[in-house]
C-alpha positions in Angstrom: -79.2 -30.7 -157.3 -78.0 -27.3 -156.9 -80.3 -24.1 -157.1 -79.0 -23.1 -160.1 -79.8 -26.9 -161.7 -83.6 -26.2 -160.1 -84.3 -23.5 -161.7 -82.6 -24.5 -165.5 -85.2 -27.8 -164.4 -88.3 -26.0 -163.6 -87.2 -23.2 -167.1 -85.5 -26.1 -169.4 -88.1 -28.6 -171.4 -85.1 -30.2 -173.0 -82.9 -29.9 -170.0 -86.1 -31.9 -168.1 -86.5 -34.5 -170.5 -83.3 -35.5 -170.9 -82.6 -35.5 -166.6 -86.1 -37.4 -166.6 -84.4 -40.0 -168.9 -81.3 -40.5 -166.9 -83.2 -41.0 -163.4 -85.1 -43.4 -165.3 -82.3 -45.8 -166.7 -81.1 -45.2 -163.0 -83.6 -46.6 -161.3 -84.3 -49.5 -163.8 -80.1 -50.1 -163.3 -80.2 -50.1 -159.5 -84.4 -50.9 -158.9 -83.2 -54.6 -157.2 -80.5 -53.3 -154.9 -81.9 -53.1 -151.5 -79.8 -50.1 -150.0 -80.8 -48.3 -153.4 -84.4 -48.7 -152.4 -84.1 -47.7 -148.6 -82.5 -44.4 -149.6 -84.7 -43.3 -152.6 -87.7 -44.6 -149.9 -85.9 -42.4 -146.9 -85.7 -39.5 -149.5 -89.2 -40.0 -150.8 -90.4 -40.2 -146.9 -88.4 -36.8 -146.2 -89.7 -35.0 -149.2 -93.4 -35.8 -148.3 -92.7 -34.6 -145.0 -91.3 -31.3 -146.3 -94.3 -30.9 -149.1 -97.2 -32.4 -147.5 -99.5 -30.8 -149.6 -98.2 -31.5 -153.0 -97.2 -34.9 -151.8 -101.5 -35.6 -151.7 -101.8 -33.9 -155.0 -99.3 -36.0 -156.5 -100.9 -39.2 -155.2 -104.4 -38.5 -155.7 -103.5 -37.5 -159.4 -101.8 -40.6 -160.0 -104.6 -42.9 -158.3 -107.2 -40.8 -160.8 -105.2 -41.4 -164.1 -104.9 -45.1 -162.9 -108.3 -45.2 -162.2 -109.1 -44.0 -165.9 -106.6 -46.1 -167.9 -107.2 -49.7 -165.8 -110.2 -51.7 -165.8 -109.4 -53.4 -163.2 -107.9 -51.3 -161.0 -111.2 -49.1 -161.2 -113.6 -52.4 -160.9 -111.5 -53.0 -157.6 -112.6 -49.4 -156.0 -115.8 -49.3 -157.3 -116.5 -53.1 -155.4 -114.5 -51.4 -152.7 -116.8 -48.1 -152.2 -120.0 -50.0 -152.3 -118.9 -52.5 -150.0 -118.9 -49.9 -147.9 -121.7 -47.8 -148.8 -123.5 -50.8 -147.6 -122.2 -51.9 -144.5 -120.7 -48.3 -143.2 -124.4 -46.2 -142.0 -121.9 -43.3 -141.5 -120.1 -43.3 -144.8 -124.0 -43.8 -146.1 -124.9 -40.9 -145.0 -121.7 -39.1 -145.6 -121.9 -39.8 -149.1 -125.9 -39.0 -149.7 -125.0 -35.6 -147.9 -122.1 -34.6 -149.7 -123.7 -35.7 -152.9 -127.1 -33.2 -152.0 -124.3 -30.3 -151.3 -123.0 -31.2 -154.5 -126.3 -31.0 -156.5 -126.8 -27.7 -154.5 -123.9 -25.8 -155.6 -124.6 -26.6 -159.4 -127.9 -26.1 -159.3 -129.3 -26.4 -162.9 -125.7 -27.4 -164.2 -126.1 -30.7 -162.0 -129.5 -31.4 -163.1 -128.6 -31.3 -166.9 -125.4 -33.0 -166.1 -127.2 -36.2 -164.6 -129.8 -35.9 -167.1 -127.3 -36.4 -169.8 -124.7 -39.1 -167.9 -128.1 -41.0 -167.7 -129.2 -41.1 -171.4 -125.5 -41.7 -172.5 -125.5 -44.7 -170.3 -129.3 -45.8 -171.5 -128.0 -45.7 -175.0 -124.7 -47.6 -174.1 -126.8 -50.2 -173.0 -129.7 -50.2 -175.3 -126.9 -50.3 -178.1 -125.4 -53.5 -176.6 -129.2 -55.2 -176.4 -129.3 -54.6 -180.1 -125.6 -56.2 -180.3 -126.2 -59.1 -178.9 -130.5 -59.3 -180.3 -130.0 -57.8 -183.5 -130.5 -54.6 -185.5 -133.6 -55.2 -187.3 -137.6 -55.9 -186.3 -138.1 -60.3 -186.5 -141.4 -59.2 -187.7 -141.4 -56.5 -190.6 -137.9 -55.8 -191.0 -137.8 -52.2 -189.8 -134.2 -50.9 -188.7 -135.0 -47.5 -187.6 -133.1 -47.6 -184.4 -135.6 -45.1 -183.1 -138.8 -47.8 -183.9 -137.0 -50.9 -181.9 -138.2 -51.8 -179.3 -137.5 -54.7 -176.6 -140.6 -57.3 -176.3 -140.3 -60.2 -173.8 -141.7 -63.1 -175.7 -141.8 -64.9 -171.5 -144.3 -63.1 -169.4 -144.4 -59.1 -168.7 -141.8 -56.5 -168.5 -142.6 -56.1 -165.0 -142.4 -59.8 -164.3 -139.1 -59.7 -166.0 -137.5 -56.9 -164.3 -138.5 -58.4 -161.2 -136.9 -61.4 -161.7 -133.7 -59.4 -162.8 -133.8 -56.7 -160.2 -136.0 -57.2 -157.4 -138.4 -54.6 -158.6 -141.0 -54.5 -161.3 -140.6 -50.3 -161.8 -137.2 -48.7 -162.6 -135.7 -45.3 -162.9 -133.6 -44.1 -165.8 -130.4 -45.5 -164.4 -131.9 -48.5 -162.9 -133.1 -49.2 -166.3 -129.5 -49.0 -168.0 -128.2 -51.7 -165.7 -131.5 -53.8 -166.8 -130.8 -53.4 -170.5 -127.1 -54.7 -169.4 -128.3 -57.8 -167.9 -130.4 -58.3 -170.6 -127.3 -58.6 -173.0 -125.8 -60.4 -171.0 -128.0 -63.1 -170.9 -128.5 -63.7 -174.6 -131.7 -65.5 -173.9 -133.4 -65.6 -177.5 -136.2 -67.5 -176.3 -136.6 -64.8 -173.8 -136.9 -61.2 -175.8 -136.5 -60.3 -179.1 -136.5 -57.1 -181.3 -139.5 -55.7 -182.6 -140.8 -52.5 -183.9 -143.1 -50.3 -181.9 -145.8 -51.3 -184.1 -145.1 -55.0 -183.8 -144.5 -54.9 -180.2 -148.1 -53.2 -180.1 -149.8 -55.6 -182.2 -148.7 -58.3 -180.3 -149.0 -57.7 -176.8 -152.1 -55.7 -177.1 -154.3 -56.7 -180.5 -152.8 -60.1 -181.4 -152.6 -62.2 -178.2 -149.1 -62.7 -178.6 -149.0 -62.6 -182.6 -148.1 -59.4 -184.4 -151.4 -58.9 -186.9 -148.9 -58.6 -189.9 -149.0 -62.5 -189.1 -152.7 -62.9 -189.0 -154.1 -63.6 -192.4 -157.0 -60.8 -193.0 
């Protein structure tokens, strides 16, 4: 491409879109042909060289948007990172430190970012409980979402996050991955949905029956 073609490419949308197009029907017609591939790899190779700097932007954009539009591709190097969070003491402690220099910087910014990436997750996974356990109180029908409540109809809450995480007390995030596993199970022999009140009445005044179930 001449100089004059680079700079009608960097100033021309059309003129772009259109020599986009063509490269792309090029490379689908010739993609199989092996000496095709050597020289656009050679060329590729050679323009890295040349650009090193834009050649890591350009990958570490591409690895973000794949990250964001596949599942997959994101459960892979998420498994991947905390593999080796927890084998790698040095990438450990790489990671906490950057992440305290981090919190640092942003100061009160951080503080009411994580505070509000922690409730949008709590209410993701409190919303898929109520997906999967219903909507509603078993007891007195109540459907205020803000009145629901979780009550394990087997044992304590303790005893059940316990058995689900290895710990009887949980912070905020902790908590959301709980409420997941909770979901997942489906176990309605195990928790329902109840009301505040209800969930009160039971565990503390009715000795495992909600009052509004106790004749007077």
């Amino acid at each position: 491409m001449t100089e004059s073609q680079k700079d009608r490419y960097r100033s021309d949308a059309d003129y772009r879109e259109k020599q986009k197009r063509a490269s792309k029907e090029y490379y689908e017609k010739h993609r199989d042909d092996p000496e095709f591939r050597k020289k656009r790899n050679e060329a590729s190779l050679a323009w890295a060289k040349r650009n090193r700097t834009q050649a890591s932007q350009n990958v570490a954009q591409r690895q973000k948007e794949r990250y964001q539009r596949d599942p997959e591709y994101r459960a892979k190097i998420r498994q991947r990172q905390k593999d080796k969070y927890n084998s790698d003491p040095e990438f450990q402690a790489r990671r906490i430190q950057a992440h305290k220099d981090y919190a640092e910087r942003l100061g009160p910014v951080y503080l009411e970012r994580t505070r509000m990436s922690a409730k949008k997750r709590l209410d993701k996974a409190w919303d898929e409980v109520l997906a999967v356990y219903g909507r509603i109180c078993t007891c007195c029908g109540e459907s205020n979402p803000a009145f629901l409540t979780l009550h394990h109809k087997i044992g304590s809450a303790d005893e059940d996050r316990m058995r689900l995480l290895g710990r009887s007390t949980c912070h905020s995030n902790m908590y959301s991955g709980y409420l997941r596993k909770v979901a997942e199970q489906a176990d309605h022999e195990r928790y329902e949905i109840l009301c505040y009140n209800c969930n009160c009445g039971t565990s503390h005044r009715g000795n495992g029956v909600c009052p509004h179930k106790i004749a007077p």
